[in-house]
N, C-alpha and C positions, 0 to 999 in steps of 0.2 A: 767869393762871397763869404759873409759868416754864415759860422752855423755851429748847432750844440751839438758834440756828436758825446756818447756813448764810449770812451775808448779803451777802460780799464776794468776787469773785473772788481773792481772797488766801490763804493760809495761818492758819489758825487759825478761829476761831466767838466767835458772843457771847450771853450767857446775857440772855434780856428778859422782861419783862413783855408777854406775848402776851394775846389774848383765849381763851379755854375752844372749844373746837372746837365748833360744831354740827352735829349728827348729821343723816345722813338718813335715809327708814322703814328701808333694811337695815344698817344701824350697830348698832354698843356704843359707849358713852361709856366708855371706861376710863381709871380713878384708878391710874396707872401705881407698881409696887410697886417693879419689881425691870427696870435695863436694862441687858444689856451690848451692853461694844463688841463690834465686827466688822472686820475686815479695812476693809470697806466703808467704815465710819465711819472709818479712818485715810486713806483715798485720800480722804474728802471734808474732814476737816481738813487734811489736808495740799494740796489743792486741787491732784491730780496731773492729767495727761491723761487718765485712765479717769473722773474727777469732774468736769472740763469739759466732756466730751462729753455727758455725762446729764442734770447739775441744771438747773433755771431758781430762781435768787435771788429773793427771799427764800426758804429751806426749812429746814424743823423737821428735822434727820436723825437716828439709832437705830433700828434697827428690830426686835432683839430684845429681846423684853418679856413680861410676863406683871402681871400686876393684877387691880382688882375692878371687876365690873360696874356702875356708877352710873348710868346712862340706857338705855334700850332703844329702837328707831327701830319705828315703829308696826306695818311690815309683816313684823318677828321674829318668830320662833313659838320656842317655846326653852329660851330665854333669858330668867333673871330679875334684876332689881339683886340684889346680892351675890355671884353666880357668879363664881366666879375661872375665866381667862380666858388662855390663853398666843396667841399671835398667829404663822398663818404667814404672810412678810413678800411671799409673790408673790400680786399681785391680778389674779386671772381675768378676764378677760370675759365666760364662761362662753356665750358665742356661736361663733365660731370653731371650725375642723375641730378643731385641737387639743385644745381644751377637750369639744366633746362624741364626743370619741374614746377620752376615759380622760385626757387627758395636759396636765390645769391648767397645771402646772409649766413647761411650754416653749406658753403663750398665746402666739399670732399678734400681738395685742395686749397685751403682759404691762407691768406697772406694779407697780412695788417700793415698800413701803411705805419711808420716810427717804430714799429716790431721788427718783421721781416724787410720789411724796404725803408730805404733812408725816407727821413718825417717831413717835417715843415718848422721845426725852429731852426729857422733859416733865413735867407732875404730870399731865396727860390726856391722853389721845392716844383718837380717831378711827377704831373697827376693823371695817373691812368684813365683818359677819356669815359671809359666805363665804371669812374668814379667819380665822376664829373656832372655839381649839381648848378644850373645856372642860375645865378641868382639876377633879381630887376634891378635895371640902372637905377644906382643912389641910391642901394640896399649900403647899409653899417657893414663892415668889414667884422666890425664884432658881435653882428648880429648871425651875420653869415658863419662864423668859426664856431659857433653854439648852435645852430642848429642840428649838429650829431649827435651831443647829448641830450638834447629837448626829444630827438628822435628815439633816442633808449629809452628815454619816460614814456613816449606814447604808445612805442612798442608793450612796452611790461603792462599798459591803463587798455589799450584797446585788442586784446583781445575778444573780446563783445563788448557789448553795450553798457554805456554808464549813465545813458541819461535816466534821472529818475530815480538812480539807485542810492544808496549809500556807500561811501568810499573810505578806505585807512587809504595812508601811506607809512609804513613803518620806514626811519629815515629820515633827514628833513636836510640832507645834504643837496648842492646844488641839481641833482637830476631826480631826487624826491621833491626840491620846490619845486619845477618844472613839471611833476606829477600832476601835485596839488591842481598850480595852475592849467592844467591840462582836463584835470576831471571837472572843474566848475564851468570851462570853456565849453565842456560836451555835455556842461547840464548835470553834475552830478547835485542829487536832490539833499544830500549831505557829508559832509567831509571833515574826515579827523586826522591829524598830523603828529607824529609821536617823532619823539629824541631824546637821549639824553646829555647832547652837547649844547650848553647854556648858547653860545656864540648862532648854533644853525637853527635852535629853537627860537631867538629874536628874528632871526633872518627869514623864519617861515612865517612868523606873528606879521612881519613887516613886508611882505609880498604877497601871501595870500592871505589878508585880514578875515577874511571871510570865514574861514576854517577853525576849528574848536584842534590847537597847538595843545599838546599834553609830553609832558615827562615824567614815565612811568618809574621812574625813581622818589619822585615826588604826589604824582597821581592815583585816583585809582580807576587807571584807563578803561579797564574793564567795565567795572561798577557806572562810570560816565556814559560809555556806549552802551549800555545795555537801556540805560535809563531812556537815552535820547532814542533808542531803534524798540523801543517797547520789548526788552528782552532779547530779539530776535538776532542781535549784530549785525556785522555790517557782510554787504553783499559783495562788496568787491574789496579785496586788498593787496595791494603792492607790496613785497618785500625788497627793501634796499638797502639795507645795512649788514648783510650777510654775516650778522652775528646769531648766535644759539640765543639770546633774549628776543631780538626783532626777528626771526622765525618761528620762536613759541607762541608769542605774541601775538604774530599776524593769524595761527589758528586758532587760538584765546577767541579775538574776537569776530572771526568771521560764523557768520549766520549761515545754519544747515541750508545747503543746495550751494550755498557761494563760492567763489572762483578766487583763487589767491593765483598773482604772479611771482616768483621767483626771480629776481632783478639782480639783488646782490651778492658779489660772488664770495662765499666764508674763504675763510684762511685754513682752516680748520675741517674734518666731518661734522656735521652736524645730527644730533637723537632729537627723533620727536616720537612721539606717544600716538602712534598710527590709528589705533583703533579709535580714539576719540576724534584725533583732529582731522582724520579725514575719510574712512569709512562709515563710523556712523552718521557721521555729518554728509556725507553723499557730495562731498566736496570735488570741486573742478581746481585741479592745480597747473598751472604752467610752468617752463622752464622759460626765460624770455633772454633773449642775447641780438644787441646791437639793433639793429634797423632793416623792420623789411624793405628790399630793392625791388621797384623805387616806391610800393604804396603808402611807407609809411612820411618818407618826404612830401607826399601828396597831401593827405591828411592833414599832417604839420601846418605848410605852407596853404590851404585853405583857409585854417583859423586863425594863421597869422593874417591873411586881405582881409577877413571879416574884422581884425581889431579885436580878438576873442580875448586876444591874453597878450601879452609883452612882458618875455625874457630877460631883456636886457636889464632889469633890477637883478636879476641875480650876480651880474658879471661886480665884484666887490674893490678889484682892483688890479692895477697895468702898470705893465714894468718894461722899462725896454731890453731887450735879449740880453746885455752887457749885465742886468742885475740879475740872470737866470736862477742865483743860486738862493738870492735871497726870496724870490717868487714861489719857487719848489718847497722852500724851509716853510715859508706862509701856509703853503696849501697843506705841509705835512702835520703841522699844528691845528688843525682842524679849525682854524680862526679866520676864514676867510669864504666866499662864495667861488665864483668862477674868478678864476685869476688869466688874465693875458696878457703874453710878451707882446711887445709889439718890436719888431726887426728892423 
């Protein structure tokens, strides 16, 4: 088969002739449909320090994906060839306090599918039963490969409740639109979108119209929300842009008692000014990472049957594997929403 692997400590990947993965008894063999990038996948072409610290070379990397079921590993119960099949990319050990506590997602021993185990840009890819989300016949293949990121928005938004409330998202990259749409779907009673990249501030104007879009280079975000929340600010805020401005910012304008999630991850340390932004303010802070297994797929795929909200505007543009590098270069210019190979 093809597939992108990972194979130089350098900058960029090479598309090869690999051998077809073989399964073990708790595997799928999946005939991969639909893959996008991820942040992830630009740190490991790019071959920064966050992708040096993790890979070991040769590796197949992508890890969101969705496809059809072509092999079944003997000790599945389930699962049939032709099942379509979306993939969550954290592999449990399902041993560990973590895992049998409720809380897969943060494994003692956690292992990332296109990190530690070969990915999905691919024509096959390899998928631990135990990461195995079934999607309904004549589900989008690129509906299915975006629902793990839709899943990192919902993770970082519902920590409680947001009906009613007022909502930021700092960010307005493709899993901060997915926010947006996320908190208007659960009722959020107002919603403000901040960025400063012209390309993802059109892209949130143009999928969540609903929402008061601001660039704090240009605005005076503060001065806006304070006016619309009667002073108060806003009660719930997402942070996703893991920069020192979108983390000052997101406690700028959050409203004493309110719940800020941490989503985005800095490059950097980041200083904030404790005593205001979150002592006196009696603020509730989260750390939020990847998807809870499986509540937050649950959740997700509710408000997707009710028709709450539809993702697939964000996905911007598809490439077939063979153009892998122009796809990457796309997403690394920040000029693009969801981008997917299709193999």
């Amino acid at each position: 088969m093809k597939a992108l692997l990972k194979t130089q400590p350098v900058r960029g990947a090479e598309l090869l002739d690999v051998p077809i993965p073989e399964i073990g008894p708790d595997d799928l063999l999946v005939k991969v449909q639909a893959a996008a990038i991820c942040g992830t996948d630009n740190h490991i072409y790019d071959w920064t320090p966050w992708a040096q610290a993790r890979l070991t070379l040769p590796m197949i990397f992508g890890h969101e994906f969705a496809g059809e079921v072509v092999e079944v590993g003997a000790a599945v119960k389930g699962w049939s060839v032709g099942d379509m099949v979306a993939a969550e990319t954290h592999i449990p050990c399902l041993q560990c306090y973590q895992c049998r506590t409720g809380r897969q997602h943060t494994c003692e021993q956690m292992r990332i599918i296109g990190v530690h185990a070969d990915g999905a840009f691919s024509e096959y890819a390899r998928l631990p039963v135990s990461c195995a989300w079934k999607l309904a016949p004549g589900t989008s293949p690129e509906l299915g490969a975006i629902l793990e990121p839709v899943g990192v928005a919902a993770n970082g938004l519902f920590k409680d409740r947001v009906d009613g409330r007022s909502v930021g998202v700092i960010g307005c990259g493709p899993i901060g639109v997915f926010c947006g749409q996320l908190a208007l779907a659960a009722g959020a009673r107002q919603l403000f979108m901040t960025d400063v990249n012209a390309y993802r501030l059109e892209m949130a104007r143009r999928v969540v119209p609903q929402a008061t879009v601001l660039n704090p280079l240009q605005d005076d975000v503060q001065g806006l929300v304070a006016e619309a929340t009667h002073g108060r600010g806003l009660e719930v805020v997402v942070e996703l842009s893991g920069s020192q401005a979108g983390t000052a910012q997101a406690f700028d304008l959050l409203a004493k008692g309110g719940r800020v999630s941490l989503v985005g991850l800095p490059s950097q340390p980041i200083t904030l000014e404790m005593t205001n932004a979150i002592i006196y303010r009696e603020a509730i802070v989260y750390g939020s990472t990847g998807r809870l297994m499986w509540d937050t797929w649950y959740q997700v795929d509710a408000l997707l049957q009710a028709g709450a909200f539809d993702p697939l505007p964000v996905i911007t543009h598809r490439f077939p594997l063979e153009e892998y590098a122009a796809a990457l270069e796309l997403t690394l210019s920040g000029e693009a929403g969801k981008v997917i190979l299709k193999p």
